[in-house]
C-alpha positions as CSV (number, residue, x, y, z in Angstrom):
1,X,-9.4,-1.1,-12.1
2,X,-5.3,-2.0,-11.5
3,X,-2.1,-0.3,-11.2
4,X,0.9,-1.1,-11.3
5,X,2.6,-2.7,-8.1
6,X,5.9,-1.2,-7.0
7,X,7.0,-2.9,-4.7
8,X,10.9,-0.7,-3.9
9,X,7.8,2.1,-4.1
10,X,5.7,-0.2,-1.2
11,X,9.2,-0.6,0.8
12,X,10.4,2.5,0.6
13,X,6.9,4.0,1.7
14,X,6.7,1.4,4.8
15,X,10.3,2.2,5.7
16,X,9.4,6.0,5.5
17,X,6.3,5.5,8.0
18,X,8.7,3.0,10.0
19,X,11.7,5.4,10.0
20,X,8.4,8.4,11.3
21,X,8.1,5.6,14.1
22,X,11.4,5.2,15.4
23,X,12.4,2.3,13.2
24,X,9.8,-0.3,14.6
25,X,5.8,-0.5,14.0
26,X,3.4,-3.6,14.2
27,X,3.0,-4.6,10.9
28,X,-0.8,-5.0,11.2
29,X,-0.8,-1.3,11.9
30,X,1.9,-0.6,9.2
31,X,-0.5,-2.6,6.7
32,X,-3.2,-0.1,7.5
33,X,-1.1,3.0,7.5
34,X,-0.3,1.8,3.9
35,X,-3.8,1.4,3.0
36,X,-4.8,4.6,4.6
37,X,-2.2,6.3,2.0
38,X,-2.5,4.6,-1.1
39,X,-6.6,5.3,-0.4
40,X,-5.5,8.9,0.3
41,X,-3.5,9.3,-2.7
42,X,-5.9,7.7,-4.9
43,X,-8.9,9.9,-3.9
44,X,-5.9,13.2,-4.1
45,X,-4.5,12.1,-7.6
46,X,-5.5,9.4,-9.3
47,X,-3.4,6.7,-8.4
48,X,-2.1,5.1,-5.4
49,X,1.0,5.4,-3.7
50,X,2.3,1.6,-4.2
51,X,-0.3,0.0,-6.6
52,X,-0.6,-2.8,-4.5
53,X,-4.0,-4.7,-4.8
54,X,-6.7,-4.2,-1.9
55,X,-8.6,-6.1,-0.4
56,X,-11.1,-6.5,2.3
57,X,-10.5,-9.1,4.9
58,X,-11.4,-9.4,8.4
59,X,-9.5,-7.0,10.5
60,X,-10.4,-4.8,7.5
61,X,-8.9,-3.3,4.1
62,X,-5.5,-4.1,3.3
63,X,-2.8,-4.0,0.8
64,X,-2.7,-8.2,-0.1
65,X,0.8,-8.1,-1.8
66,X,2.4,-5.9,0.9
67,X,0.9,-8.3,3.3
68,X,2.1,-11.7,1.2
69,X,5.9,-10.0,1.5
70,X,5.3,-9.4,5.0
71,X,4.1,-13.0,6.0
72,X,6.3,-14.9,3.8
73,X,9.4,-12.3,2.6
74,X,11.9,-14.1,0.1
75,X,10.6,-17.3,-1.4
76,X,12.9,-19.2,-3.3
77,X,16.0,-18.0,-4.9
78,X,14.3,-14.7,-5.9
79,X,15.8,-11.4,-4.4
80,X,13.6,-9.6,-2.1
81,X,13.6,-6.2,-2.4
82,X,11.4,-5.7,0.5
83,X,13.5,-7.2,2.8
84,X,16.2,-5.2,1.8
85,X,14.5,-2.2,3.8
86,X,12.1,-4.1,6.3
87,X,12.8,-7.1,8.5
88,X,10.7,-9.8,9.1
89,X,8.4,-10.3,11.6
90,X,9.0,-10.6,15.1
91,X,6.4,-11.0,17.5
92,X,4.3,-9.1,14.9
93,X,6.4,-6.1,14.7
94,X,8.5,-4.9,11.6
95,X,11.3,-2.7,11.7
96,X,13.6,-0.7,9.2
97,X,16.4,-3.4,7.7
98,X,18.5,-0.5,6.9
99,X,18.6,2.2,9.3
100,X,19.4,5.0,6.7
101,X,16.8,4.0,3.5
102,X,16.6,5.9,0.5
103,X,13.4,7.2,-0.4
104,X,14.3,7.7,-4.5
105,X,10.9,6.6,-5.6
106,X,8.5,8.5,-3.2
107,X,7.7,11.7,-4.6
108,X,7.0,14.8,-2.4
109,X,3.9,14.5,-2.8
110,X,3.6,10.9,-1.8
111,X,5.9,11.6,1.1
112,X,3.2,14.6,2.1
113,X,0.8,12.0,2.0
114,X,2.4,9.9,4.7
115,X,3.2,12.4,6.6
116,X,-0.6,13.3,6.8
117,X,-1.4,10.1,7.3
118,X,0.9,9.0,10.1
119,X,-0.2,12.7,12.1
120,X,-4.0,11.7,11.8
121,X,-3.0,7.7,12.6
122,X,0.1,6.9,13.5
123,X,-0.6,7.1,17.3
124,X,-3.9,5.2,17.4
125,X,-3.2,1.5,18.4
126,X,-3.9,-1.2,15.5
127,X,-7.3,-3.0,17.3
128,X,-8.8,0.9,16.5
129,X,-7.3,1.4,13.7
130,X,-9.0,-2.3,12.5
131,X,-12.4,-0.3,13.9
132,X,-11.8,3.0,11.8
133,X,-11.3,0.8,8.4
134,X,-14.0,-1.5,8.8
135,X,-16.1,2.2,8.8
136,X,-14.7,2.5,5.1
137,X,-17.6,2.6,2.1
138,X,-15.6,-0.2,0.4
139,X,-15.0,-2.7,3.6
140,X,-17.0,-5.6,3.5
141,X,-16.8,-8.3,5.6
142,X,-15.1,-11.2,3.7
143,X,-16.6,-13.8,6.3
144,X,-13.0,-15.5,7.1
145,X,-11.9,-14.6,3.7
146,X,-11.1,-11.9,1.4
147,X,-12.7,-10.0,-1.4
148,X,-11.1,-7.8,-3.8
149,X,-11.7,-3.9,-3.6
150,X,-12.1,-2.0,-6.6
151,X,-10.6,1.3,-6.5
152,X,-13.9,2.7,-8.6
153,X,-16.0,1.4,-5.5
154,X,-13.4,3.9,-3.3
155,X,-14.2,7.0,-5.8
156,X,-17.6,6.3,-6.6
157,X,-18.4,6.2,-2.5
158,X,-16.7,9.4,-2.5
159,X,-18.7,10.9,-5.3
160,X,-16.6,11.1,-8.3
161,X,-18.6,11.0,-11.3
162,X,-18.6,7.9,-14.1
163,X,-16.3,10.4,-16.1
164,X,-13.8,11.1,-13.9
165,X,-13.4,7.0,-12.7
166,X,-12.9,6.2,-16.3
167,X,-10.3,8.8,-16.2
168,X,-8.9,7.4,-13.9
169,X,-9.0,3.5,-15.2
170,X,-7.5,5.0,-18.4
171,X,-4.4,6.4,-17.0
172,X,-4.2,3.2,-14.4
173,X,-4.5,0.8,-18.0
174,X,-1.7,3.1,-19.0
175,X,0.4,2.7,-16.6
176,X,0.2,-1.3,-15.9
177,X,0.9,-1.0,-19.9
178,X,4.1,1.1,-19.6
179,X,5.1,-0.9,-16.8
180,X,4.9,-4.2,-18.5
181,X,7.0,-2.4,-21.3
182,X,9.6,-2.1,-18.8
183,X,9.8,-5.6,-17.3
184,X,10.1,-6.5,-20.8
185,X,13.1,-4.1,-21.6
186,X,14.4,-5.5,-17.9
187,X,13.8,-9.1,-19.1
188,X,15.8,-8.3,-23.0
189,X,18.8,-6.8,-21.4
């Protein structure tokens, strides 16, 4: 099961839980944050927050294109839009790039989301948030490595039935449909 990545959604949902934090967060415990809410979302409604692919490595789930923009931001030529509301690293924290973000594409709902999130985790340091993940059903240790995560592992370990997943891969085929409608429209004009 997919979903569309977003990734002005992704930065505008790790500059709403950095802008929750005073601007600044280490970005291993922003990765899980994310993770915490897109799970959150996904078991609430469906579909995750950013649509970013997860993945189990060894510190535990995260989101593996959130973390690719994080390690190596703006490759080439191409514009960034995740830099444009999170800085890179600097000794392994991130912080807001713009200290007055718009938060356009996060619904209410999604911004509930974080909010609950950030109250149950944002003040646990990141070596137990690492220990709370790795408790996850869908965690498994990738030896060194990674290995994807399904989202029907996440719903099935939290006992939706066979109907309701293939609900839910339907309306996720939709959307990665729709969406690649769009980047065509983008790439036409």
């Amino acid at each position: 099961m997919r979903f569309p990545f977003n990734e002005r959604k992704a930065a505008q949902a790790a500059a709403y839980l950095l802008a929750r934090n005073n601007g600044r967060l280490n970005y291993m415990k922003l990765i899980k944050l994310l993770y915490l809410a897109d799970r959150k979302a996904l078991l609430e409604h469906g579909k995750p927050i950013t649509g970013d692919r997860m993945v189990s490595m060894p510190k535990g789930p995260v989101l593996s294109g959130i973390l690719t923009l994080i390690n190596w931001g703006q490759r080439r030529e191409e514009p960034c839009i995740w830099l444009e509301y999170i800085s890179p690293p600097r000794q392994y924290d991130v912080e807001l790039a713009d200290l007055n973000p718009k938060f356009d594409r996060l619904s209410e709902r999604e911004r509930r989301i974080l909010d609950q999130v950030f109250e149950r985790y944002g003040r646990i340091d990141k070596w137990s948030l690492v220990e709370i993940t790795h408790e996850l059903p869908e965690w498994r240790d990738p030896r060194g490595s990674s290995i994807p995560i399904d989202p029907a592992d996440i719903l099935r370990a939290e006992g939706f039935s066979e109907e309701a997943i293939r609900r839910v891969a339907h309306e996720a085929e939709q959307a990665v449909f729709m969406a690649k409608l769009e980047d065509l429209d983008l790439e036409l004009e």
